[in-house]
DOVEXKE-234589 format. One record per residue (C-alpha): residue number from 1; residue in three letters; chain; x, y, z negated. Coordinates in steps of 0.25 Angstrom, whole numbers, plus 5000, padded with zeros to 4 digits. Last residue first. Layout:
<rs>
k|r|c|x|y|z
NUM|ALA|A|X|Y|Z
...
</rs>
This chain:
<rs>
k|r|c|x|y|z
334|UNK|A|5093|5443|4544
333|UNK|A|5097|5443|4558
332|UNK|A|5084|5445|4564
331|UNK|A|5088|5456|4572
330|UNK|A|5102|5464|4573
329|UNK|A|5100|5471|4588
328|UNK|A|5105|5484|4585
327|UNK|A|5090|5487|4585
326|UNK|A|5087|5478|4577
325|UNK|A|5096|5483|4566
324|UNK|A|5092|5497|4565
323|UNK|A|5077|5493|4565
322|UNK|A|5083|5482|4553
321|UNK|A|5087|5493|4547
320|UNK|A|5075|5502|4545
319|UNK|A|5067|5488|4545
318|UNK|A|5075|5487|4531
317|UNK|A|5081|5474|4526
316|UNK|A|5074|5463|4520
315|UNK|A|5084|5458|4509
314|UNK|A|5092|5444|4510
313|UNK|A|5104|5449|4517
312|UNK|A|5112|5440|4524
311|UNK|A|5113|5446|4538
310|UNK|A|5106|5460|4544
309|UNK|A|5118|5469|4545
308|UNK|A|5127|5455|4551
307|UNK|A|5125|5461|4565
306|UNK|A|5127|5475|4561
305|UNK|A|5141|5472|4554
304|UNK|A|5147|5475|4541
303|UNK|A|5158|5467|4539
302|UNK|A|5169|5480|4541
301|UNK|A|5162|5486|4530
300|UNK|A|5171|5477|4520
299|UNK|A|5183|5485|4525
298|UNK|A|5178|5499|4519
297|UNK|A|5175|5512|4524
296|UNK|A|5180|5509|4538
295|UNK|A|5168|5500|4540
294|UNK|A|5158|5512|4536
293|UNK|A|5162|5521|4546
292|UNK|A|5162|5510|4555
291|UNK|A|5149|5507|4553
290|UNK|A|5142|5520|4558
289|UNK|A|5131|5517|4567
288|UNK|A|5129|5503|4558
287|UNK|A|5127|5512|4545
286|UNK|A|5119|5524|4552
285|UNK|A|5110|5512|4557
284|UNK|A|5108|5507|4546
283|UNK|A|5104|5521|4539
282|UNK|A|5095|5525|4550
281|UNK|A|5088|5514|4549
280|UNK|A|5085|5514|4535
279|UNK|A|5082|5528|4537
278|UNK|A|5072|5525|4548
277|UNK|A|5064|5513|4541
276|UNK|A|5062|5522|4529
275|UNK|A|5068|5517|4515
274|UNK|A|5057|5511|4506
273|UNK|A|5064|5498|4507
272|UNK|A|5076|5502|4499
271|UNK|A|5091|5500|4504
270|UNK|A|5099|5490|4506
269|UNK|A|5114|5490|4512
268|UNK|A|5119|5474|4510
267|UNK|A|5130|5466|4507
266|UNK|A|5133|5452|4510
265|UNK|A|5139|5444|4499
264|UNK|A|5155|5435|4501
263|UNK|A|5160|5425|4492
262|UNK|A|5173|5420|4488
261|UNK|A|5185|5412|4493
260|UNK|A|5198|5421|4492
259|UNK|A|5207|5422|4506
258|UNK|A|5222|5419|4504
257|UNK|A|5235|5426|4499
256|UNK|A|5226|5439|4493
255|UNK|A|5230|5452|4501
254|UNK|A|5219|5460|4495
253|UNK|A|5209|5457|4506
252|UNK|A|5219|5450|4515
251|UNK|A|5216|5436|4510
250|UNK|A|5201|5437|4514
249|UNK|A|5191|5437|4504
248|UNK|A|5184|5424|4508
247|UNK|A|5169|5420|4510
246|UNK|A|5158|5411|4506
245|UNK|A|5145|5420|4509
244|UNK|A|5135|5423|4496
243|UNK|A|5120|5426|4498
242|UNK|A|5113|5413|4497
241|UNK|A|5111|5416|4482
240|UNK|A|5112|5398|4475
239|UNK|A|5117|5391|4487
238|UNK|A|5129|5402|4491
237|UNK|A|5130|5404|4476
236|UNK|A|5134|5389|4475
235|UNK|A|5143|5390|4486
234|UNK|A|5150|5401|4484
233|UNK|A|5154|5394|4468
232|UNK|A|5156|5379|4477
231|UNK|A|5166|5387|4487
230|UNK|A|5175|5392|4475
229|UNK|A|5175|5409|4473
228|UNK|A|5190|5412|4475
227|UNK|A|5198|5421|4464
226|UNK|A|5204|5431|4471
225|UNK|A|5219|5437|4464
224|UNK|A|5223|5448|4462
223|UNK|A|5238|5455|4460
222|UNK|A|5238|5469|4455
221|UNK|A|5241|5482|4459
220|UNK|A|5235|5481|4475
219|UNK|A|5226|5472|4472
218|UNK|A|5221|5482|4463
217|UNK|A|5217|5491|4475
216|UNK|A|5210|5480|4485
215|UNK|A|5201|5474|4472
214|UNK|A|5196|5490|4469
213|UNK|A|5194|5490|4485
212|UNK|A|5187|5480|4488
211|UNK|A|5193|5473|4501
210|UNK|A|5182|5466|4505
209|UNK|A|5167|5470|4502
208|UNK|A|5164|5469|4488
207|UNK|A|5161|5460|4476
206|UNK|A|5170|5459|4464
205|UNK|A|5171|5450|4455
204|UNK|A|5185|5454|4443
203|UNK|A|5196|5446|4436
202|UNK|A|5204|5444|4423
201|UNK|A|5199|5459|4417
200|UNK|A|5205|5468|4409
199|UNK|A|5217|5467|4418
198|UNK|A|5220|5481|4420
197|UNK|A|5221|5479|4436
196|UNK|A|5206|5469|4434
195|UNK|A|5202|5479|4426
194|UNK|A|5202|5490|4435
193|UNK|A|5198|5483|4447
192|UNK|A|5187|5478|4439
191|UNK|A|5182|5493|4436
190|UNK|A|5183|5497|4451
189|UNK|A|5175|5485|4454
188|UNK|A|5165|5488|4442
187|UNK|A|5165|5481|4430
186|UNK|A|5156|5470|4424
185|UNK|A|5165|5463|4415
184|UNK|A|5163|5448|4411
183|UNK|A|5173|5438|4402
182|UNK|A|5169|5425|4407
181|UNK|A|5169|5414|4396
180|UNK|A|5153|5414|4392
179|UNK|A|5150|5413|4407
178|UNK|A|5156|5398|4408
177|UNK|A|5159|5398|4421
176|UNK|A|5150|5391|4430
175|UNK|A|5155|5397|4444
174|UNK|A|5142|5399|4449
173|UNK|A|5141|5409|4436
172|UNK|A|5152|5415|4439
171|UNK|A|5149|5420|4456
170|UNK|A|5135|5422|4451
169|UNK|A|5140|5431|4439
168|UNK|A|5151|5438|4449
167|UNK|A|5139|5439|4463
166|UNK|A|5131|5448|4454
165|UNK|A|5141|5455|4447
164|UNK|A|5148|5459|4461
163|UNK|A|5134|5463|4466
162|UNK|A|5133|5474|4457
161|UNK|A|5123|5478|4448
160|UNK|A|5132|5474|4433
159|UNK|A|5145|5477|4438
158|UNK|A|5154|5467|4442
157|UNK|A|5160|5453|4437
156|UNK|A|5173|5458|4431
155|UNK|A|5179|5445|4423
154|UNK|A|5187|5443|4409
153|UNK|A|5192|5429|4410
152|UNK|A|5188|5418|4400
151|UNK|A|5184|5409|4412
150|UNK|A|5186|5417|4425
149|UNK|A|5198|5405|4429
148|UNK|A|5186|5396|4433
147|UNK|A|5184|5406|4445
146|UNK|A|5197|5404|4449
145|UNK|A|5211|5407|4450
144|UNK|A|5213|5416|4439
143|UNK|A|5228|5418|4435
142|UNK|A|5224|5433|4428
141|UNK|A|5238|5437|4432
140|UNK|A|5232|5436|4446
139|UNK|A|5223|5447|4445
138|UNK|A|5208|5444|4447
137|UNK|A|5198|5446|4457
136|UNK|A|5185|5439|4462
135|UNK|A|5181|5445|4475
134|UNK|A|5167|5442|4479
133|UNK|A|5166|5447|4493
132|UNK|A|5154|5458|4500
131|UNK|A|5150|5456|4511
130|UNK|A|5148|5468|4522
129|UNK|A|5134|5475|4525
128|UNK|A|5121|5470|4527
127|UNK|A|5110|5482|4533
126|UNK|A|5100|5488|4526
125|UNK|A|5091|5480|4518
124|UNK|A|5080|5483|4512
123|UNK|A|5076|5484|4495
122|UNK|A|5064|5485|4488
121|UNK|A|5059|5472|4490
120|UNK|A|5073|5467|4486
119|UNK|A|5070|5469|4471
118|UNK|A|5083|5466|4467
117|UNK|A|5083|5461|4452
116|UNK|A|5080|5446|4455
115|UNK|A|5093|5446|4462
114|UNK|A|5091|5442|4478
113|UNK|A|5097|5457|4484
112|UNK|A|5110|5456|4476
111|UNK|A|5117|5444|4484
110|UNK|A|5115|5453|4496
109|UNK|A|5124|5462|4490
108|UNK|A|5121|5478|4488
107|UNK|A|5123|5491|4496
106|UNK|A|5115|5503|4491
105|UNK|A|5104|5511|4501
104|UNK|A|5095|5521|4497
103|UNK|A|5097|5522|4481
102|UNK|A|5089|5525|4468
101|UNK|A|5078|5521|4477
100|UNK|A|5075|5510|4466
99|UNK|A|5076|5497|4476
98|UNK|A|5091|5505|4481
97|UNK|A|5095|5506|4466
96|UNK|A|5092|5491|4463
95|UNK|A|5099|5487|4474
94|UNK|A|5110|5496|4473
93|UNK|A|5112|5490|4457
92|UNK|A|5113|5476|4463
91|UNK|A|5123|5479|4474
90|UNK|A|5132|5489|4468
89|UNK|A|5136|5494|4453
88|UNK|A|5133|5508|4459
87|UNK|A|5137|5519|4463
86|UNK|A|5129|5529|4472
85|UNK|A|5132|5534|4487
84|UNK|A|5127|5545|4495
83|UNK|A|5119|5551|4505
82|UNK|A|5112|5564|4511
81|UNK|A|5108|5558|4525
80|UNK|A|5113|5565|4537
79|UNK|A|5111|5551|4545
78|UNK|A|5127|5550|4551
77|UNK|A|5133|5559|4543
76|UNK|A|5126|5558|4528
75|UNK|A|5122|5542|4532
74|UNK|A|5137|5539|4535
73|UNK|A|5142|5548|4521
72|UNK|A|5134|5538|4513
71|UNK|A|5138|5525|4521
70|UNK|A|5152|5528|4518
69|UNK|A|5150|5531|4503
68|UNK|A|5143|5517|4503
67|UNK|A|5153|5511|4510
66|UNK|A|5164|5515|4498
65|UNK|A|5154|5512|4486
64|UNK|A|5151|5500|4491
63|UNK|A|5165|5494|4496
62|UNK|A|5168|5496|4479
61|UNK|A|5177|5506|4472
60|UNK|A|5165|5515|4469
59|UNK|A|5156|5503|4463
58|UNK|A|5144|5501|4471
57|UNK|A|5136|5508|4483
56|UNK|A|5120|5514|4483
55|UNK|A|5118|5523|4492
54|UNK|A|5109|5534|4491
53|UNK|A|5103|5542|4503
52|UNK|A|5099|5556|4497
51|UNK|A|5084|5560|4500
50|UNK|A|5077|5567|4511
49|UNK|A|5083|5564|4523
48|UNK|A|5082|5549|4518
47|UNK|A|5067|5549|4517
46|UNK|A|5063|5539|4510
45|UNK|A|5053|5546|4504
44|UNK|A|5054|5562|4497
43|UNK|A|5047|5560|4487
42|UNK|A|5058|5549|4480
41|UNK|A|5067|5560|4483
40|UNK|A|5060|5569|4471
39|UNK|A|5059|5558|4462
38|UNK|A|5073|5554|4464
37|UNK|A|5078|5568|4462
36|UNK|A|5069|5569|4450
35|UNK|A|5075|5558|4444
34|UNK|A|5088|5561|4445
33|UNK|A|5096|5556|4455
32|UNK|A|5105|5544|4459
31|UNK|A|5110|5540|4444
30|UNK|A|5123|5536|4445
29|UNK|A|5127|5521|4443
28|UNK|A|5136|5517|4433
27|UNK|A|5151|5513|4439
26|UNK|A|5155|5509|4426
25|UNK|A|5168|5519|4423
24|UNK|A|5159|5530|4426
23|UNK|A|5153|5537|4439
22|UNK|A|5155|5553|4439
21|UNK|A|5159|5552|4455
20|UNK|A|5149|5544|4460
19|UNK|A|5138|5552|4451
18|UNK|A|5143|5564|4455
17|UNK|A|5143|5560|4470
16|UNK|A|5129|5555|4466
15|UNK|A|5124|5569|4460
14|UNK|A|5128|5577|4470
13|UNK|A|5121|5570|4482
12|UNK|A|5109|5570|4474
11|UNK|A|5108|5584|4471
10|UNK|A|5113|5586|4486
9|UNK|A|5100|5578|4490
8|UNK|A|5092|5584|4480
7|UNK|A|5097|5598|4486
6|UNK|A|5091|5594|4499
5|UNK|A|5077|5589|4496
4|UNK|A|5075|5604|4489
3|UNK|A|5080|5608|4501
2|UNK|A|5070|5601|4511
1|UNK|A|5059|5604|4501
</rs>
């Protein structure tokens, strides 16, 4: 048995580093196993010893994908769990995988967890992590200044499961721009690099921890410009979801001449409710024990904190985490 529960591990290992590395121009997802092998780890429980550790993650350019990888080689050392990472489209669709046990543990935005389609009975909390900003990006031969200046513009809004598509349409429809004039293109962040550099779009959403590295490159071949979000568009979305923070892209990110006005959105490590106290334990506590490996992955994880792991997110979170938690002295700060 314990063989046969070995060679499913390396059958699955293989086929996710083939399915990262075989990905098409759209990012689709790759299947996680057959349906025998689900079947046949779906015997064996929650049992994490037992069964491949699946993270869920985002486009490969994206702050995601890059901690994700980090997170999976942390729980091989450190917890001596078989592990590794999946592309998605992000938040929504890592959700959905997470509630399905096509994933253990996937990174989403708060914003994600209140839509009708996530069923947050299934899902638990982890820990919070960093925010993510809004960065709407154009090149400054395109002369847009404003949101008013989308009109008739060809626009990248985000995948279709990702959070960067969600926050884009509620971001436009705020806005009251006439929808029939907005020329949309769901792309992925590497894609809307690209076709912001080619110009075969005018300008492009995208949501991620700060610097993201698709906008950091380009900037370095072409001349952008950030178009602010306006105080009344944060504040109606701050009324109508409850879940968005005013905030600023700082100057320095991509050597702009001032600090953009947008918005920032928490973001979350969840998992499903069936996982075992211990493992869930084990896993936060892996993450805290280890955060500076993480940290030096990418700038944005220098926001996550312990003391803020429990703040704005509005899903019950594990009692394997919040064990962790209270015992570090982090209680009742939901």
């Amino acid at each position: 048995m314990k063989n046969g529960a070995l060679f499913i591990k390396f059958v699955l290992l293989f086929c996710f580093m083939t399915g990262c590395s075989f990905m098409n121009e759209q990012q689709e997802i790759s299947k996680p196993a057959t349906t025998l092998i689900q079947s046949q780890l779906t015997s064996e429980g929650q049992d994490l010893n037992n069964r491949m550790l699946i993270i869920g993650t985002g486009d490969m350019t994206g702050v995601y994908f890059s901690l994700g990888q980090r997170l999976s080689n942390m729980y091989e050392k450190y917890n001596g769990t078989v592990s590794g990472t999946q592309v998605t489209h992000a938040s929504i669709e890592n959700t959905d995988l997470v509630s399905r046990h096509r994933a253990e543990i996937g990174f989403t935005t708060v914003d994600v967890l209140d839509l009708p389609e996530t069923d947050k009975s299934k899902l638990r909390a982890l820990t919070a992590l960093y925010s993510n900003y809004v960065q709407i990006v154009t090149t400054k031969q395109n002369d847009i200044d404003s949101l008013e200046d989308l009109i008739g513009k060809r626009i990248s809004v985000g995948t279709a499961g990702s959070g960067t598509r969600l926050i884009a349409e509620r971001i436009l429809l705020e806005s009251d721009l006439p929808t029939d004039q907005l020329n949309l293109s769901y792309l992925s962040f590497s894609q809307s690099a690209e076709a912001l550099r080619n110009g075969s779009i005018d300008a492009a959403f995208f949501s991620s921890g700060i610097p993201n590295n698709e906008i950091a490159f380009i900037s370095k071949q072409t001349e952008l410009s950030f178009i602010p979000i306006p105080g009344e568009i944060i504040e109606g979305l701050q009324k109508q979801y409850g879940v968005y923070t005013r905030d600023e892209i700082p100057r320095d990110t991509y050597g702009m001449k001032k600090n953009v006005q947008t918005i920032s959105i928490k973001n979350v490590l969840v998992t499903y409710k069936e996982m075992s106290d211990p493992h869930a334990y084990s896993l936060v506590k892996t993450l805290y024990e280890h955060l500076p490996e993480l940290q030096h992955t990418h700038p944005a994880a220098s926001d996550i904190s312990i003391n803020e792991a429990t703040k704005q997110v509005p899903l019950d979170f594990h009692p394997g985490a919040m064990n962790y938690f209270n015992e570090q002295g982090i209680i009742g700060s939901q």
